[in-house]
N, C-alpha and C positions, 0 to 999 in steps of 0.2 A: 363323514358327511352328516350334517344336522339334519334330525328326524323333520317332518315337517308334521302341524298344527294342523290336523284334521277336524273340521266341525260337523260330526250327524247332524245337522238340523231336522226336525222333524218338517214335512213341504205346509202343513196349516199356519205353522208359527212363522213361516217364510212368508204368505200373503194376510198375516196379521196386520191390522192398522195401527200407523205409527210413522211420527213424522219427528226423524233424531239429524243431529248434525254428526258429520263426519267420524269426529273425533268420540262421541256419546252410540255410533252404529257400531267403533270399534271396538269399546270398554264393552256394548253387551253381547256382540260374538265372543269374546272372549272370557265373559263370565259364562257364559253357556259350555265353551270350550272348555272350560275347568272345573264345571260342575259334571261332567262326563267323564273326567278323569278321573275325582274325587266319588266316583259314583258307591252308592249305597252307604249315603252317611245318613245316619238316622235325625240329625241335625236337618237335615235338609238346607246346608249350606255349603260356601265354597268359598276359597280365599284368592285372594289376588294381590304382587306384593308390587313395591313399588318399581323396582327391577324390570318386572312384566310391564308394568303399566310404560316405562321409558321406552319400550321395545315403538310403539305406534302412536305413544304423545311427545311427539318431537320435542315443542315449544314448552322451555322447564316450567312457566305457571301453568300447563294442563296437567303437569302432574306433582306440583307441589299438594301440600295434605289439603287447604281449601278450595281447590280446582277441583279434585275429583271428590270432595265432601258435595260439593255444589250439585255433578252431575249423578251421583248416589244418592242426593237430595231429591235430586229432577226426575231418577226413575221409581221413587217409591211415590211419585203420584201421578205417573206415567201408566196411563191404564192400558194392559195386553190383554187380548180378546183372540178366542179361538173356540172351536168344538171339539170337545171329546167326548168319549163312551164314559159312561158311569157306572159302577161293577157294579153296586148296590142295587142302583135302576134298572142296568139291564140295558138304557138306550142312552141316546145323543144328550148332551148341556152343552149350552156355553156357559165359557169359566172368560171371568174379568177378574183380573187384579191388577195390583202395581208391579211392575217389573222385578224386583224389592221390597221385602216386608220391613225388614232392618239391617245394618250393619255395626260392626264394631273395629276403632284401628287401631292396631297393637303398634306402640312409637319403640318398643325394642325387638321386634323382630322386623317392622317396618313393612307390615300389609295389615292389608282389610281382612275381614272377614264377614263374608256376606250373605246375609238370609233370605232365601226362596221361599216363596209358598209351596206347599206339601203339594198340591196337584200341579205344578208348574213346574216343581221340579222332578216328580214321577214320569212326566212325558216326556221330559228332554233327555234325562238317563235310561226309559225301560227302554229299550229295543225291540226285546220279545214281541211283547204288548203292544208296540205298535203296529208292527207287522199283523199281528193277527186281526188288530181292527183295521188293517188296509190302508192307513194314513200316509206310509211311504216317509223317506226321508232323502234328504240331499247332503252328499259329501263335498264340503266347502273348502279350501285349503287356505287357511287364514293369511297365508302370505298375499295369497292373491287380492284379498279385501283388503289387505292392509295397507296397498301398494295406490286404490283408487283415494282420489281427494273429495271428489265429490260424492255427498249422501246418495243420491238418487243415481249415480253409478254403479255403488255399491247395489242397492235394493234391487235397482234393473237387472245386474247380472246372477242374482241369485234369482230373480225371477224364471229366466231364459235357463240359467243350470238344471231348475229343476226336469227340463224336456229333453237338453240337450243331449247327445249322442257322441262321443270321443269320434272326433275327424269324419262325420258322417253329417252332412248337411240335412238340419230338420227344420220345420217351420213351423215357429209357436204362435200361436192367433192370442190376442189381448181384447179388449174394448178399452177404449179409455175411461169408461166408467170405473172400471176394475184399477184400471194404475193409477189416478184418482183416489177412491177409496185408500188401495192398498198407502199408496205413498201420502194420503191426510192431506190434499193439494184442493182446496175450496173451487169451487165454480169461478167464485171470483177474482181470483188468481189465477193469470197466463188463461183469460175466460174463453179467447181464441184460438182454433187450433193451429194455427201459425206458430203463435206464439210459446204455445205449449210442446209443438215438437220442435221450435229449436231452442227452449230455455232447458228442456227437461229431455226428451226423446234423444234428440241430434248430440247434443252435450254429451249426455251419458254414452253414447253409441261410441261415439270420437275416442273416448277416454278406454272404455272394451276392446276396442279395436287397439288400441297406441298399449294399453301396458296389462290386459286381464287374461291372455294367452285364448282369444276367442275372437270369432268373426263374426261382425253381426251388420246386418243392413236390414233395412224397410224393404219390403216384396213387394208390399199391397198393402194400399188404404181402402179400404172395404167401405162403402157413404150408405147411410141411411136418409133418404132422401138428398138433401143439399149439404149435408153435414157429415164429416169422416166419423163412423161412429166405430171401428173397430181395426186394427191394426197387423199386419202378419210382418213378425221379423223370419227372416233364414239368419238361421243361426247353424258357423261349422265352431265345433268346442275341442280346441287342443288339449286342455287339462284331462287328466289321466281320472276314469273314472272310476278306478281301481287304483290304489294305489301300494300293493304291496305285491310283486312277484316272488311266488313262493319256489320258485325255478331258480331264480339268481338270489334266495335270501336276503333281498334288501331293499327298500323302497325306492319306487321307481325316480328317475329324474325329471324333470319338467322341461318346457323348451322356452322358458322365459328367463329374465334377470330376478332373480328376485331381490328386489332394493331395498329391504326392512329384514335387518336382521331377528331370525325367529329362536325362539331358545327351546334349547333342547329338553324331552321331557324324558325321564327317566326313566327306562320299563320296570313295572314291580319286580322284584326278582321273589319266588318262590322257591323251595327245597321240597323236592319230591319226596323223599323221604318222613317229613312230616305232615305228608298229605292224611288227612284222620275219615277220608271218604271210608276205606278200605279197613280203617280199627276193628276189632271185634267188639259187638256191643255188651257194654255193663250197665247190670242195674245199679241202685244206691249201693249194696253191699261191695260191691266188685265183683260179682259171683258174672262169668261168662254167659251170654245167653242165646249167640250165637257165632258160628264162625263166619269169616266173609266168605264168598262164593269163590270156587274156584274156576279161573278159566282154562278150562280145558279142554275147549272147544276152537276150532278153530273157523274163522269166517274172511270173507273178503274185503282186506282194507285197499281202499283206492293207494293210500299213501303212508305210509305210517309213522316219517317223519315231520310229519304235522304234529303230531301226539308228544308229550314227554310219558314216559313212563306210564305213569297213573292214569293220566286222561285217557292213553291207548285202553287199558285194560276197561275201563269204566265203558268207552264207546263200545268195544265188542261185547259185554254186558246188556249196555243197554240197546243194542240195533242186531242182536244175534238172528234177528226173524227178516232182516231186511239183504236183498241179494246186490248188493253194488255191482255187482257184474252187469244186470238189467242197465241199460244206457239211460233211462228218464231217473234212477234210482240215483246215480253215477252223478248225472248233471242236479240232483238234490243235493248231494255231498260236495260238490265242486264251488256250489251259489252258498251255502251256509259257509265252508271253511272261507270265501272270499269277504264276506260280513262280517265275519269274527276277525281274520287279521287287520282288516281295515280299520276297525272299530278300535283295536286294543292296540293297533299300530307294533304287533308283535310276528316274530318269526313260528312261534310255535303254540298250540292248543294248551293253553296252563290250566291246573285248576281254576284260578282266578276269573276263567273265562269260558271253564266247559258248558257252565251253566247256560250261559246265552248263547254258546253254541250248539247246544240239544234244544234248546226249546225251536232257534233259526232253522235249524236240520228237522224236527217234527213236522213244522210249518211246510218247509217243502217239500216232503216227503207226500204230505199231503194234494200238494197243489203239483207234485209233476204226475201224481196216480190218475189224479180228475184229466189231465193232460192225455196219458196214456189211453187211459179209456176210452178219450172221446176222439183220439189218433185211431185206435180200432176199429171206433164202431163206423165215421169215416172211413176207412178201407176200406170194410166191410159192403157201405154205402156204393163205394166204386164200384167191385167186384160185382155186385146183383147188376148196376146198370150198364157194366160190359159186358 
């Protein structure tokens, strides 16, 4: 079975402004998507060859070399806007640039090779860091996008994903100021709202409904005096919001066709044995300066075929003071190892990925304690007033 083409989006860069045609929404999920692959290139870049690019430009002049020069043309002065934290500062910016700083195409291996700006491309690869500034991210399965014709299909359903709940009906509130803004749609275009839910709203809905594996309908139009000023879809979302069970080792299936062949991406393969976490450290001379620790201790691992080798030893290392057995401690370890396989679309904890898997696990460890705590003091609360 072919892996399928997971996008973290981060949910700010999801309601960024920006108004791209079909085929130009697909080229930039998919450089996002391979900048995540490629992640921690010090280049701050990522390649795209033309193979990939056949996968979702049907029509051969979108992906002859001056088709997509034009649209790599179009996104380095396409300006993306968002807020993030700035470490230096300490608080909030917004960051504008062009989607693209520059590119280069190599005609004998027959791709691009594309350049991000350094802060655009640190939010789309960290994970850690965004989770701990609370930004959130949404898991997009590129088939599914690639599957919609229309732009504002696309943008609508990644809208509604970011709320949605796998097979659980929920109901996401909009204003249409906000899908507007979000989707770059002037006042004076579709200036009625007739016309704007069925050029933009109702279209996109039909097409969700018909091929995006999600149900969505109009609940309620919300009026601000004489005028719909805000919108509630119920939305049920069949896509799997998880998509690796680590029970049957293989990623899950979906309950759709998927009509665009997606290509498969190779997991890194790593050798345990030249894992250099666990070396003894040398100075210049090579004179030993210490040995690695030994574990010879034993703690409670939820699972420990998650781990290869190395990572196992490294994890009981570093969480020897944390009791997994506690049930809020359990469900910290259960939500990081689900983010880490998602993310690396892998069967097992590799080095390659412990790193973002200790800092995911820190982070929750943290927020299921405040959790606990304020579950006791609650109790607690009950027990005086019966």
């Amino acid at each position: 079975m072919k892996k399928k083409e997971i996008l973290m989006q981060p949910n700010n860069l999801i309601k960024s402004k920006y108004n791209f045609t079909s085929i130009e929404n697909k080229l930039f999920y998919k450089l996002l998507f391979n900048s995540q692959k490629s992640k921690e290139n010090s280049l701050y870049e990522t390649t795209i060859t033309l193979d990939e690019l056949k996968i979702f430009m049907k029509n051969n002049n979108n992906y002859v070399h001056s088709g997509v020069k034009e649209i790599l043309n179009l996104f380095q002065q396409s300006i993306l806007e968002f807020e993030y934290i700035d470490e230096k500062l300490g608080r909030k910016l917004l960051f504008s640039s062009g989607l693209v700083t520059s590119y280069f195409y190599d005609d004998v291996n027959l791709e691009y090779r594309v350049q991000i700006h350094e802060i655009l491309y640190n939010h789309i690869t960290d994970f850690v860091k965004m989770q701990q500034e609370g930004l959130g991210y949404t898991s997009l399965n590129l088939a599914v996008l690639f599957n919609f014709r229309g732009a504002y299909s696309q943008r609508l359903y990644t809208f509604l994903r970011m709320w949605s709940r796998e097979k659980k009906e929920v109901e996401v509130k909009y204003s249409l100021k906000d899908l507007r803004n979000y989707l770059k749609i002037k006042d004076d275009i579709y200036p009625e709202y007739k016309n704007f839910k069925q050029k933009v709203i109702k279209k996109s809905i039909d097409e969700i409904n018909k091929i995006g594996n999600m149900k969505v309908e109009i609940k309620k139009e919300i009026r601000k005096g004489r005028k719909v000023d805000e919108i509630v879809f119920s939305v049920i979302d069949y896509e799997p919001r998880k998509y690796f069970d680590k029970k049957d080792n293989e990623l899950l299936e979906v309950s759709y066709e998927e009509k665009n062949e997606v290509i498969e991406v190779e997991d890194v393969t790593y050798d345990d044995k030249k894992d250099d976490i666990f070396k003894p450290i040398v100075n210049t001379l090579g004179e030993k300066l210490q040995e690695p620790k030994e574990c010879d201790f034993e703690i409670f691992v939820p699972d420990e075929t998650l781990f290869t080798i190395g990572t196992l030893r490294r994890f009981k290392l570093d969480f020897k003071d944390i009791d997994f057995r506690n049930d809020y401690m359990n469900s910290a370890f259960e939500d990081a190892v689900m983010i880490t396989l998602d993310k690396d679309e892998v069967e097992k904890i590799k080095a390659t990925s412990y790193k973002f898997f200790k800092g995911t696990l820190d982070n929750k460890i943290v927020e299921y304690k405040i959790e606990e705590k304020q579950d006791i003091e609650h109790k607690k609360e009950m027990d005086i007033h019966w």
